[in-house]
C-alpha positions in Angstrom: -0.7 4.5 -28.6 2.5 3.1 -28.7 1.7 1.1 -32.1 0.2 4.5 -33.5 3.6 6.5 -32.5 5.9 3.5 -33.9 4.0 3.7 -37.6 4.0 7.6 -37.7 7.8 7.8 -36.6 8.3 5.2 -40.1 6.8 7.6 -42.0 8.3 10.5 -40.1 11.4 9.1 -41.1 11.0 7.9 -44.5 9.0 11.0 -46.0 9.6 14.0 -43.6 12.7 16.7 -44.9 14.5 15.6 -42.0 13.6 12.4 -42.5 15.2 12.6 -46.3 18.4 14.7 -45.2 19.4 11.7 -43.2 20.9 10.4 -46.7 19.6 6.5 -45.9 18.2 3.7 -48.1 14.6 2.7 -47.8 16.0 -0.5 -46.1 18.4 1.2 -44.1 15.5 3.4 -42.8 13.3 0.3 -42.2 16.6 -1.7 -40.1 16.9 1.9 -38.0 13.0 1.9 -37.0 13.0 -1.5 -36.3 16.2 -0.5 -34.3 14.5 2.2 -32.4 11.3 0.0 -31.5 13.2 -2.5 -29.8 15.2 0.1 -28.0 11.7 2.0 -26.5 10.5 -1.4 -25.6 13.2 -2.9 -23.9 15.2 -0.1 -22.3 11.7 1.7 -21.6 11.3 -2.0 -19.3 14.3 -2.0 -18.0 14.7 1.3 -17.0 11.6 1.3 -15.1 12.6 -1.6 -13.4 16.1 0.0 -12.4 14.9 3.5 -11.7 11.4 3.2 -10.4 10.7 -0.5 -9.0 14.1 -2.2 -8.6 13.3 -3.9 -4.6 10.1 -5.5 -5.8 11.1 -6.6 -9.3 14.1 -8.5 -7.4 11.7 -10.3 -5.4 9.4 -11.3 -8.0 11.2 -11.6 -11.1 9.0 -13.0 -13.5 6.8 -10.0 -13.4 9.5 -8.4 -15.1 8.0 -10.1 -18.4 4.3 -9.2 -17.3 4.2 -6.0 -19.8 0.8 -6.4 -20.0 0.5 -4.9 -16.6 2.0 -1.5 -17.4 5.3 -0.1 -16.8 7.5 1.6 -19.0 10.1 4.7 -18.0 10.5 7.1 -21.2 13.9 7.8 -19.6 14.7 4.5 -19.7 13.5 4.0 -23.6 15.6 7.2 -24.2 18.8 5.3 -23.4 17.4 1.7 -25.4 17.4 4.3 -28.6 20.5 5.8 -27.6 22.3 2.7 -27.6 20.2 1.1 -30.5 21.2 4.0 -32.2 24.8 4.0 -31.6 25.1 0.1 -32.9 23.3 1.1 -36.1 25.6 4.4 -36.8 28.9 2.3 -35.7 28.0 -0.2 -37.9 26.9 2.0 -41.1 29.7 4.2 -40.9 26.9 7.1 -40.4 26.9 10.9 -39.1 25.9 10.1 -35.5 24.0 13.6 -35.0 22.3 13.8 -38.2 20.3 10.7 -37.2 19.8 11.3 -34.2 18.6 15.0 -34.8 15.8 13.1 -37.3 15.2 10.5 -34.5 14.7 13.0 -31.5 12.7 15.5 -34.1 9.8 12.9 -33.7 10.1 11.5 -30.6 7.7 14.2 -29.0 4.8 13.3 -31.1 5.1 9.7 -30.1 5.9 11.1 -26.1 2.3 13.3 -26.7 0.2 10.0 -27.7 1.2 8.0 -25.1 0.7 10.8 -22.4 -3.0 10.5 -24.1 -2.8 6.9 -23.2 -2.5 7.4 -19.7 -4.8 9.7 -19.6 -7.4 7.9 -21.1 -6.4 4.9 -18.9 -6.5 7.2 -15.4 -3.4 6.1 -14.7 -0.3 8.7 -14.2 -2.4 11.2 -12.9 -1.9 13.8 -11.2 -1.5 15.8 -7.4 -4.9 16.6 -5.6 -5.8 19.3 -6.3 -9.1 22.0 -6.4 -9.1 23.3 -9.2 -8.5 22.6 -13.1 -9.0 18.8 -11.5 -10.7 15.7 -12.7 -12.1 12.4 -10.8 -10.5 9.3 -12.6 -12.3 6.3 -12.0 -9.1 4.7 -11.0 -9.5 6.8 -7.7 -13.1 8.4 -7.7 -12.8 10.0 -4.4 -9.7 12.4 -5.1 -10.0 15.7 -7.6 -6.1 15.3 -9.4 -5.2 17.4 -12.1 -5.2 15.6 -15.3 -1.2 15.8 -15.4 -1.4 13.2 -18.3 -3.0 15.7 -20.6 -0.3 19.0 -19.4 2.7 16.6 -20.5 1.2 15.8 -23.7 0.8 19.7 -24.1 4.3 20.7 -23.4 6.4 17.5 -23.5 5.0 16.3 -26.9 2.6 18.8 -28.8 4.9 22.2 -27.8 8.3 20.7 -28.3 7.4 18.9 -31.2 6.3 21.8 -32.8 9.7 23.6 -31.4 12.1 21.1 -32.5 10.0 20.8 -36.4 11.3 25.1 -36.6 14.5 24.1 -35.9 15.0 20.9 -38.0 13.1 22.9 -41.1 16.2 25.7 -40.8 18.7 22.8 -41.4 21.1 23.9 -38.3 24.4 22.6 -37.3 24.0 18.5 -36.4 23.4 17.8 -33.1 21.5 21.5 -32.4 18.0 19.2 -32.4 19.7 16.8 -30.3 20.7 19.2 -27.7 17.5 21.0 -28.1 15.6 17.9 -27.6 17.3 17.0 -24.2 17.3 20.2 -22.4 13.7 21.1 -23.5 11.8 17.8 -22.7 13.8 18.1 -19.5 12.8 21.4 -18.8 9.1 20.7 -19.7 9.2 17.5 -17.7 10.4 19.4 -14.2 7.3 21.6 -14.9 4.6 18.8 -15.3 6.1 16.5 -12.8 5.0 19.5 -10.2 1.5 18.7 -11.2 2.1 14.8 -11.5 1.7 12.3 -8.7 4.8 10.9 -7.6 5.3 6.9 -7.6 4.0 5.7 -4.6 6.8 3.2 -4.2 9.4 6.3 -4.3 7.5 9.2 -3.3 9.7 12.5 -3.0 13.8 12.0 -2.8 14.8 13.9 0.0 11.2 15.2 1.2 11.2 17.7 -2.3 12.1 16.4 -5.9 10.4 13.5 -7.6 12.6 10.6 -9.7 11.2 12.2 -12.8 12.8 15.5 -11.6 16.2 14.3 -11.2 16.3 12.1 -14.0 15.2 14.6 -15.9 18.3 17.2 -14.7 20.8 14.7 -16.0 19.0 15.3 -19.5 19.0 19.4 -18.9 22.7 18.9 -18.1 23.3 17.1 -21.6 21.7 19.0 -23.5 23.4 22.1 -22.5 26.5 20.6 -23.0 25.7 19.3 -26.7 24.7 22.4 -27.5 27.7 24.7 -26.1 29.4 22.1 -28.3 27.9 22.2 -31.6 28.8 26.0 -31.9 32.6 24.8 -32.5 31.7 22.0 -34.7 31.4 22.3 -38.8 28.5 21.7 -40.6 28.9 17.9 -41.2 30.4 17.1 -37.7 29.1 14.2 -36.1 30.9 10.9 -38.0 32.3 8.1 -35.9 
């Protein structure tokens, strides 16, 4: 899944309308996908590792290279292409939120497949529940909802869809952006009342999950991209 978001997001990129207003070469495109690859990948590791597992990665750190035996933390991948992202633009002289707002336009497509992913793996599931439920094999005795498939709905298929409306009306740069952050934020609070919570965390202070909070930071951003964007002009954005 991750394979099958990385190649549609190159030719998200190189062929969509926002993909073409970002003004790049074909090798500058191809440099800022490879860019954005390594950012999922490593800051989706190492954010896991800080925000969801930090005690037992400490004790046994050469699991931190076993990838093979899942986790990944999309908030964590979201700051690896943040930062990716802000070596490329520093270093091409580029409009910051125009390739961003092309970046973040895709990103829920790629967020939907993976949510598949877990599904079809049973892992990531969700609460117990009795009704709208499904037995995973991974845990045959327990009815969960099949959270997995309720973040793909509104975390990748709805705000994709959202975010394509509002790319296709060529607003102000950085409106995508902001729309991006406080939406999958939004959307993320709802599902993770459905979700299971990791069982090395469990609930922060008996009522919020990690996802939750993390999640709140992002609402908080995007708010205040977007308050901001209303004062800038229509090319703002260069660094």
């Amino acid at each position: 899944m991750y394979a099958l978001s990385f190649t549609l997001g190159y030719l998200y990129l190189h062929y969509s309308k926002p993909g073409k207003r970002m003004g790049l070469s074909i090798k500058d495109k191809d440099n800022l996908v490879a860019a954005t690859i390594a950012g999922v990948i490593l800051g989706g590791r190492l954010g896991y590792i800080l925000f969801y597992n930090l005690g037992f990665y400490l004790s046994n750190p050469l699991k931190i290279f076993a990838v093979w035996e899942g986790g990944m933390s999309f908030h964590g991948g979201l700051l690896g292409v943040t930062i990716a992202l802000l070596i490329f633009i520093h270093k091409k002289k580029l409009n910051l939120w125009r390739i961003s707002d092309a970046i973040t336009g895709f990103v829920p497509l790629g967020v939907m497949f993976v949510r598949i992913g877990n599904f079809i793996n049973g892992e990531l599931y969700g609460r117990i529940a009795d009704k709208f439920c499904i037995n995973f094999p991974t845990d045959p005795l327990n009815c969960r909802y099949p959270s997995q498939l309720l973040q793909a709905l509104l975390e990748g298929l709805i705000l994709f869809l959202i975010l394509q409306f509002v790319a296709y009306r060529n607003p102000k740069h950085g409106t995508v952006s902001g729309l991006f952050l406080l939406l999958y934020g939004l959307f993320r609070i709802i599902a993770e009342f459905f979700r299971e919570p990791d069982p090395q965390i469990g609930f922060l202070w008996g009522v919020i999950t990690q996802g939750q909070l993390l999640s709140t930071f992002m609402i908080i951003g995007g708010i205040i991209l977007l308050l901001a964007t209303r004062t800038w002009k229509k090319d703002s954005g260069k660094i």
